[in-house]
C-alpha positions, -999 to +999 in steps of 0.1 A: -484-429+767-492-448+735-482-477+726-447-482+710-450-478+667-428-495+644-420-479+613-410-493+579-378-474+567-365-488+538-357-522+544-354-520+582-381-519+609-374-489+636-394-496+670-404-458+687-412-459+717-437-433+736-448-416+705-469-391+723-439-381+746-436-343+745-403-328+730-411-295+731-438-286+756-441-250+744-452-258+711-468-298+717-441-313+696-439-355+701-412-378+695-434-388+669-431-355+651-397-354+655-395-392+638-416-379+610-398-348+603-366-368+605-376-390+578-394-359+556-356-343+557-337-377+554-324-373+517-305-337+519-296-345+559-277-380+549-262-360+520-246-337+549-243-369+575-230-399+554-204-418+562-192-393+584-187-397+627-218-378+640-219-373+675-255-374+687-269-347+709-294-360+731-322-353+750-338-381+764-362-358+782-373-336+754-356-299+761-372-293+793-346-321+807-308-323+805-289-331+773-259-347+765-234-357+734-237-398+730-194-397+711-198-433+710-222-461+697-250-464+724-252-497+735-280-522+719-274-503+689-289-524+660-268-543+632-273-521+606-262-495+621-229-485+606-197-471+628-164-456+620-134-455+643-118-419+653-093-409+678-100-380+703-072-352+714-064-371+746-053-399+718-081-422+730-101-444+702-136-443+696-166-457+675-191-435+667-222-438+645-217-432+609-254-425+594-256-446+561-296-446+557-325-428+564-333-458+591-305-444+609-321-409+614-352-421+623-336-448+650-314-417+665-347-399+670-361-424+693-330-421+714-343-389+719-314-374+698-324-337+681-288-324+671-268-343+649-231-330+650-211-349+620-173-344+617-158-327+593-143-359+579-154-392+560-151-426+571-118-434+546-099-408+561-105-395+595-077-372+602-079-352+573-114-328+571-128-322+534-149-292+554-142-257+562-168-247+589-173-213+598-192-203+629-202-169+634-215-165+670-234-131+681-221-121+717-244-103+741-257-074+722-255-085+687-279-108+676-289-128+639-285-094+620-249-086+626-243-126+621-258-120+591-235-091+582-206-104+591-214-136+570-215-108+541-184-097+541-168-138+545-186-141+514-168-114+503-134-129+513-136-165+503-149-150+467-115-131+461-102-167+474-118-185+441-137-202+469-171-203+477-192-209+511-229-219+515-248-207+544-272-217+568-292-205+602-275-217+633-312-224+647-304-198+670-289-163+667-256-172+643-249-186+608-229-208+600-213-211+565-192-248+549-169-247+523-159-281+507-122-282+504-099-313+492-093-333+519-052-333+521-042-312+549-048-323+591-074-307+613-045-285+622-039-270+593-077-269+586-080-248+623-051-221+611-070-215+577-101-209+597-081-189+621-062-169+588-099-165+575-113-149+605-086-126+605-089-111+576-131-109+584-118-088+612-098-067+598-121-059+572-151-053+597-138-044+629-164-034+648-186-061+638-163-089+642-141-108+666-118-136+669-108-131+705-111-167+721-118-147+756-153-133+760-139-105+784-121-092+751-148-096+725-173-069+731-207-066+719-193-080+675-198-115+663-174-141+674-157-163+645-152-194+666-117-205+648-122-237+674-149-254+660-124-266+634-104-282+660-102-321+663-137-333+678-154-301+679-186-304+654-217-281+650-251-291+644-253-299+611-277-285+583-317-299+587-307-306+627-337-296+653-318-279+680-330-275+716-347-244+715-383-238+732-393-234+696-380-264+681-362-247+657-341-262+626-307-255+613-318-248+576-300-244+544-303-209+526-289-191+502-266-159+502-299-143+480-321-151+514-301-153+541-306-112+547-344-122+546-344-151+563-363-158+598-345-183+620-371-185+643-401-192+609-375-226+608-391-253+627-400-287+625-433-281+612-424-257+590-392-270+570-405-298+552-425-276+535-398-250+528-377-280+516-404-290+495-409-255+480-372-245+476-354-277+474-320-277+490-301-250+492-270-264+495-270-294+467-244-281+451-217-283+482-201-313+469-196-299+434-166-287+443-138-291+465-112-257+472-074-255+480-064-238+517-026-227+510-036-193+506-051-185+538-023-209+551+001-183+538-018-157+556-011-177+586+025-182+585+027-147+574+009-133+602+030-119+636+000-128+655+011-165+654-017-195+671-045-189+695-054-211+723-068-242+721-104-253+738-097-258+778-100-297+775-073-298+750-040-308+754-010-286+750-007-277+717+028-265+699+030-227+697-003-223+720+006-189+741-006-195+775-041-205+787-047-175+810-077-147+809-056-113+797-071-099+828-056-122+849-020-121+831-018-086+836-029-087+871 
């Protein structure tokens, strides 16, 4: 292995250590690489990440080895390195990294982190999201395609909801799509809209889409995973690497491309140059920020009621009961 490097980042000094370690065997991609492309992507990704609790996924190993989510500061962490205090379900505290800088990025990197998962909240106000995240999540059979046209017909939705959504690839098979939205109601409330939302995606598009929490009721559509809204429940956000064979990158794109677009052709070699050719398609996220009542009146108004909670969770008022429909009617 080389020798450890030290970078200049800004005003700080980030130590990387085993440069030449291999992240990706199948393509030759180094924790150096990684670094680089980090700090190539660091002005759009610390527009997504600042300020906000990012849980870092990590994989000390590169993706051959085992990963996990680091919720809390990793010991040894330096100074600089900002934190912000959140509370999980269970009611337990935390302090978790809040990216300030582009030193940040590159320090995470070394800690073998690909995935950054930010919040959906800033470091002001941590129990009230500013963020309407929409996962849409092929099940076995579909695949990017039908992601991509069931992200159509959201688009579709949030227009005739004043509101509008900015896509990006997963890095896998889905899309995801944000919405900015004022930050004055609880993640709660913020789940139910998603929930309302997904709904009415169904409804529309029934035998593309799905927002049956159990997989033996889903079929072969495209999941719209109401829960990632939930309290402490994050997805990779826009310009992360993800932990793919290919080292593929959760990029930006417009509605325009997104019918076009490759997921696999996003990698770490190849987005820098895409950002550098297109800019970022998502600059204009934080221009403005959208209202929620009306798909929380679709909520309230809606028979149908709340849908269960992630398994980890605790009881939640309203939940119906935690059991597979196949096993409640047996």
């Amino acid at each position: 292995m080389a020798q450890a490097l030290e970078l200049t980042v800004g005003e700080r000094v980030v130590r990387v250590s085993n440069p030449d370690k291999v992240y990706f065997p199948e393509r030759g991609i180094t924790k150096r690489q990684v670094v680089e492309y980090y700090l190539a992507v660091a002005e759009p990704l610390l527009a997504v990440l600042r300020d906000r609790p990012t849980t870092l996924k990590r994989f000390v190993d590169g993706v051959a080895g085992e990963a996990f989510y680091q919720k809390r500061v990793p010991k040894g962490a330096p100074e600089w390195v900002r934190t912000v205090g959140v509370r999980f379900p269970s009611g337990r505290p935390a302090e978790q990294v809040r990216p300030t800088e582009a030193a940040v990025l590159a320090w995470a990197a070394n800690l073998g982190t690909l995935d950054f998962h930010p919040w959906p909240v800033r470091a002001g106000d941590t129990d009230h999201p500013d963020e309407l995240r929409v996962d849409l999540d092929p099940q076995p059979g579909t695949g990017f395609r039908e992601a991509v046209e069931v992200a159509g017909v959201l688009r579709e939705v949030l227009g005739e909801l004043g509101m509008t959504g900015y896509p990006k690839t997963s890095g896998g098979r889905g899309v995801h799509v944000a919405v900015r939205i004022r930050p004055e109601w609880d993640f709660v409330d913020v789940r139910h809209a998603v929930i309302a939302l997904g709904r009415e995606v169904e409804r529309r598009a029934p035998d593309l889409a799905t927002t049956s929490w159990w997989k033996e009721e889903r079929g072969r559509k495209v999941f719209l995973d109401f829960n990632q809204a939930a309290r402490d429940r994050t997805i990779a956000s826009a310009w992360s690497v993800r932990g793919t064979p290919g080292a593929t990158v959760s990029t930006p794109v417009t509605w325009e491309s997104l019918g076009e677009a490759d997921p696999v052709a996003f990698d770490v070699r190849t987005v820098p140059d895409y950002l550098r050719d297109v800019g970022d398609p998502h600059a204009g996220l934080d221009g403005e920020a959208f209202g929620i009542e009306e798909l929380l009146g679709w909520y309230a108004n809606d028979p149908r009621g709340e849908l269960p909670y992630p398994p980890d969770y605790p009881k939640m008022p309203g939940e119906p009961p935690r059991v597979q429909p196949s096993r409640k009617r047996g």
